[in-house]
C-alpha positions in Angstrom: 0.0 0.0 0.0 1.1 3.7 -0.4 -0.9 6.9 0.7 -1.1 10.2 -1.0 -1.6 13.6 -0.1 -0.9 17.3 -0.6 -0.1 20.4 1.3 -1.2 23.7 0.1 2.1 25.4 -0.5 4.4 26.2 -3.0 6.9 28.9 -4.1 6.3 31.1 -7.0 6.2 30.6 -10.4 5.9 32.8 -14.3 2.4 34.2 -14.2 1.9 33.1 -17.6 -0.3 30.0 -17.4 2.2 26.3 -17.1 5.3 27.8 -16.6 8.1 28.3 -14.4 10.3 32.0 -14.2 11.9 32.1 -17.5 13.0 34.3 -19.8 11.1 33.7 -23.0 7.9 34.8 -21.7 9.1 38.1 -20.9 11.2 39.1 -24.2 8.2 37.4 -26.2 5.2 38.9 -23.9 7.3 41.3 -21.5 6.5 45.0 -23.6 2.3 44.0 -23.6 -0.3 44.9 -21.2 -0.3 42.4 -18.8 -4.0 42.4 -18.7 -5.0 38.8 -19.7 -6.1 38.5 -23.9 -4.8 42.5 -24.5 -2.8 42.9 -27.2 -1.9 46.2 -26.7 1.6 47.7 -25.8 2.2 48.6 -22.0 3.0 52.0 -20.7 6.5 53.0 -19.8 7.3 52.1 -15.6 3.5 50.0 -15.5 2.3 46.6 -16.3 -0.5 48.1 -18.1 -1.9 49.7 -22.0 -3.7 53.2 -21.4 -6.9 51.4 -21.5 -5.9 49.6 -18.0 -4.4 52.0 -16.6 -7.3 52.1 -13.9 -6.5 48.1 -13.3 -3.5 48.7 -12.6 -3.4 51.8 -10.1 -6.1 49.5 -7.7 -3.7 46.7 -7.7 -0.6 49.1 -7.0 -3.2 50.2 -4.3 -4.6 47.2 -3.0 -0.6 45.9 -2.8 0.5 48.9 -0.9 2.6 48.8 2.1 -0.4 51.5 3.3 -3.3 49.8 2.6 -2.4 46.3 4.1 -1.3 48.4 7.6 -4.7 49.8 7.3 -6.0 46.4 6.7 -4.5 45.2 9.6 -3.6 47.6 12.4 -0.7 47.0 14.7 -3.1 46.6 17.4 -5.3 43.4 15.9 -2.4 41.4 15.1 -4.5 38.2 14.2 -7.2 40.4 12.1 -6.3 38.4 8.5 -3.8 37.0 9.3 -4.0 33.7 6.5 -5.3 30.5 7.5 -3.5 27.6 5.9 -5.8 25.6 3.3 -6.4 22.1 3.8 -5.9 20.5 0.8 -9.1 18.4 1.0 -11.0 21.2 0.9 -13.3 22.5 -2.1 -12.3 26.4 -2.6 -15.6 26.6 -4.5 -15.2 30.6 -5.1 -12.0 30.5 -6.6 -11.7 34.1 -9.0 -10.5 33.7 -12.5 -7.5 34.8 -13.2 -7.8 38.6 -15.3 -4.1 39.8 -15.5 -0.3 39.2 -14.8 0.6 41.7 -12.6 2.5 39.6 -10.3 3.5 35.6 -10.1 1.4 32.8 -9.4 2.1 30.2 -6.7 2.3 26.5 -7.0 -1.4 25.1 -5.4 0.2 22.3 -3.3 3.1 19.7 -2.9 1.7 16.0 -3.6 3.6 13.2 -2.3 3.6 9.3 -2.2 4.4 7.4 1.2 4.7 4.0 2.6 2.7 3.8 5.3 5.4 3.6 8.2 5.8 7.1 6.5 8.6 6.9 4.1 8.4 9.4 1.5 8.7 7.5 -1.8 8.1 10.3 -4.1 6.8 14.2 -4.2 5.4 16.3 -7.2 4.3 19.8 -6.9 0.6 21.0 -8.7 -0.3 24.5 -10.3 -3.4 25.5 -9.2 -6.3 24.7 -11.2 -9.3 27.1 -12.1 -13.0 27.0 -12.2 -15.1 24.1 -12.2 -12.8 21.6 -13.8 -10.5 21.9 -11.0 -11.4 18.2 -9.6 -11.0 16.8 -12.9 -7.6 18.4 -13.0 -6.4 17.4 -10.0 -7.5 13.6 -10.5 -6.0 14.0 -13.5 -2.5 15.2 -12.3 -2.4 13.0 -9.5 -3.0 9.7 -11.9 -0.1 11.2 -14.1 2.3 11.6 -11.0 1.7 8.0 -10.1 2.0 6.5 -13.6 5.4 8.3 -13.4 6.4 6.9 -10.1 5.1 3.2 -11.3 5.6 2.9 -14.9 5.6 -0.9 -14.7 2.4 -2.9 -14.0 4.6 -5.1 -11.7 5.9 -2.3 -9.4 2.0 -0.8 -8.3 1.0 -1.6 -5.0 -1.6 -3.2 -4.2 -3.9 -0.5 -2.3 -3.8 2.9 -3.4 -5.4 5.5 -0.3 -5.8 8.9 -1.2 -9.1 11.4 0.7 -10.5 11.4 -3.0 -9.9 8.1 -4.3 -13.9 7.9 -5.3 -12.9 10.8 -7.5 -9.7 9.1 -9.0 -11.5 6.2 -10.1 -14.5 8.1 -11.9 -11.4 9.6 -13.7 -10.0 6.8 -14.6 -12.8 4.9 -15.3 -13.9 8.1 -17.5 -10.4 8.2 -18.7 -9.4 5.4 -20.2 -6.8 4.2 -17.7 -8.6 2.5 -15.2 -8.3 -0.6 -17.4 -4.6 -0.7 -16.4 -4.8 -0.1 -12.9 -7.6 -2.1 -12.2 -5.4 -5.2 -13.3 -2.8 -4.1 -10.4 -4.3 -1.6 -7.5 -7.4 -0.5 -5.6 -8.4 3.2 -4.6 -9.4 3.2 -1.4 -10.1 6.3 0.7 -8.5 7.2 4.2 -9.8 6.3 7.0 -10.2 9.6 8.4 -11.8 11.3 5.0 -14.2 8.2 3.8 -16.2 8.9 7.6 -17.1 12.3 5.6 -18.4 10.7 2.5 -21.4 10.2 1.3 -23.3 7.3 2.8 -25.8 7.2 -0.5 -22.3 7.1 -2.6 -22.8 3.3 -3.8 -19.2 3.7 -6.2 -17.1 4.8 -2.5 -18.5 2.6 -0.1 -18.5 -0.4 -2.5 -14.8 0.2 -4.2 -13.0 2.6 -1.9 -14.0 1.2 1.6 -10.5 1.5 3.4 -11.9 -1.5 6.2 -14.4 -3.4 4.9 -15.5 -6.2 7.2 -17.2 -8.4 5.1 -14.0 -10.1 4.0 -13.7 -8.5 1.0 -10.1 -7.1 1.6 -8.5 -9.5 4.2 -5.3 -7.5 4.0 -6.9 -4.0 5.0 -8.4 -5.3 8.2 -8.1 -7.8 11.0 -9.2 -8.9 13.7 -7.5 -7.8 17.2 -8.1 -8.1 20.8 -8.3 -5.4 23.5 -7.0 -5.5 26.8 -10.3 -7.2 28.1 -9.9 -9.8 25.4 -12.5 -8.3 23.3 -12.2 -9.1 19.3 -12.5 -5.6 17.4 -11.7 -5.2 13.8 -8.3 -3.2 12.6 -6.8 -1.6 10.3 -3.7 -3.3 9.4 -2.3 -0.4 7.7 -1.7 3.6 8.9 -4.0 5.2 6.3 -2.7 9.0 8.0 1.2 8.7 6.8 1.0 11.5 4.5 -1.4 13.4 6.8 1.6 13.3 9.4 4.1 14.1 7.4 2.3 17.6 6.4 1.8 18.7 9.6 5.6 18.7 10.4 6.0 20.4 7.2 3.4 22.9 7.5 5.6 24.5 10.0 8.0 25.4 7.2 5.1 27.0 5.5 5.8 30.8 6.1 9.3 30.3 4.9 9.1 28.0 1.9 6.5 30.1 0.0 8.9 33.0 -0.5 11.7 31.0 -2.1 12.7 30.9 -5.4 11.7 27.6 -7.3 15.4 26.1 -6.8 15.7 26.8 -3.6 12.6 25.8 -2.6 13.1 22.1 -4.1 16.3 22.0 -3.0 15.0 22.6 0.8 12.0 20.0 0.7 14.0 17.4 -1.1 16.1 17.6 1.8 13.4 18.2 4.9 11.9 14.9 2.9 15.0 13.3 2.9 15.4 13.3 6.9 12.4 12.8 7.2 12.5 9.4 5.5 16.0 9.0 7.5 14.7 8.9 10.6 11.6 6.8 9.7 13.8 4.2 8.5 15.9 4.6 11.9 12.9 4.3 14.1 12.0 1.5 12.2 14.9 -0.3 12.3 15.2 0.6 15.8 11.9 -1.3 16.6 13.0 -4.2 14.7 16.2 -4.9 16.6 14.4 -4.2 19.7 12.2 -7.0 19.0 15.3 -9.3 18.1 16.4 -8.5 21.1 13.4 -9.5 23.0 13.4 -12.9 21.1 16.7 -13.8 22.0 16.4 -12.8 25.9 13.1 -15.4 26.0 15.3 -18.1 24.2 17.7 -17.7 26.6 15.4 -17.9 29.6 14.2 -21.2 28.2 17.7 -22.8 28.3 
């Protein structure tokens, strides 16, 4: 099994739409308006043609060292102060994008994890607009892990993502689900699927992360408390990648103000560690069970 997620973070990027700060966008683009679909040649020391001009003075204004102290006065420190965005969440009012006054940010970093929380793989996702947003994002999200498992013999077995219901009506819709239904199950986190729709026959009946009519053997078991009570378990940790992004998040305020580079260069490494010391832990445990093993033998001799 591997579980995937995103954070809502990401550094900056070339306003114009797919790219990432280059050149050729500006020599081929850079002496326009800036207004998105205007043709027209800017004015000297703006961003804008004569026609919008007006555009242009409100988002000088609205960007203004004066207006966002007046916004937020010294003395209401937490008056808009940005709340991080889950990345699970549906920004339904999302504003279309009407010039390029200033770069966009990457939407979120996406990453793949075993679930003792080794990072096997991260991508980061440009935003998508308007309604097709989901659709996007499903369809992003199938293209990072057809990258990361090119080979029908290297998928896992489960696949848990918070909107795996969505990523199979994709792929079924798609095309590809005939390839990945030879190889791997979505399956929803356990967290996420108690928010889905009960009436949502497709979730419950092919993304059910513990389904307990033996369906999925490998997904659940059966336990005992410490009354000796049988429950049913999850055999796997479903909230790896959910972990993992709530140590990063505290990066947040930093990250989103470096360059592209530096910014890959400093969660390739943060990931790195973080992978280090899961692999420590977890080979920590394992000699500590060795250990145990041996010191019982020995008591029997």
């Amino acid at each position: 099994m591997v579980v995937i997620d995103g954070i809502v973070m990401g550094p900056q990027h070339c306003a114009y739409d797919n790219c990432v700060f280059c050149d050729v966008h500006n020599q081929e683009f850079g002496a326009r308006c800036h207004v998105c679909d205007c043709q027209n040649q800017k004015i000297d020391n703006t961003q804008a043609c004569n026609e919008h001009q007006e555009m242009w003075h409100k988002y000088n204004l609205e960007h203004s060292s004066d207006y966002l102290n007046a916004e937020n006065p010294p003395w209401n420190k937490n008056q808009g102060r940005r709340v991080q965005q889950l990345h699970d969440e549906s920004d339904t009012n999302i504003p279309k994008k009407s010039h390029y006054f200033s770069a966009s940010h990457y939407y979120c970093v996406e990453t793949i994890c075993a679930p003792c929380g080794a990072v096997i793989a991260w991508t980061k996702f440009v935003k998508s607009d308007g309604l097709e947003r989901d659709v996007t994002s499903t369809t992003n999200i199938l293209k990072f892990l057809e990258d990361v498992f090119p080979d029908e013999e290297l998928r896992p077995d489960y696949i848990c993502i918070d909107k795996a219901c969505k990523l199979l009506q994709t792929a079924v819709a798609n095309g590809s689900w005939v390839d990945w239904f030879k190889s791997s199950h979505f399956v929803v986190d356990g967290y996420h699927y108690t928010n889905h729709c009960s009436d949502d026959y497709l979730c419950r009946k092919w993304c059910n992360p513990a389904p307990q009519d033996g369906s999925a053997p490998n997904l659940v078991y059966i336990a005992q408390d410490r009354n000796g009570e049988r429950y049913h378990k999850r055999a796997f940790n479903t909230q790896a990648c959910e972990q993992l992004n709530s140590w990063l998040g505290g990066f947040e305020s930093i990250m989103k103000r470096m360059t592209p580079s530096n910014f890959n260069w400093f969660i390739h490494s943060m990931i790195f560690y973080h992978t280090q010391q899961v692999i420590k832990r977890q080979n920590s445990q394992n000699f500590s069970i060795i250990s145990e093993d041996f010191e019982y033998d020995d008591g029997l001799l």
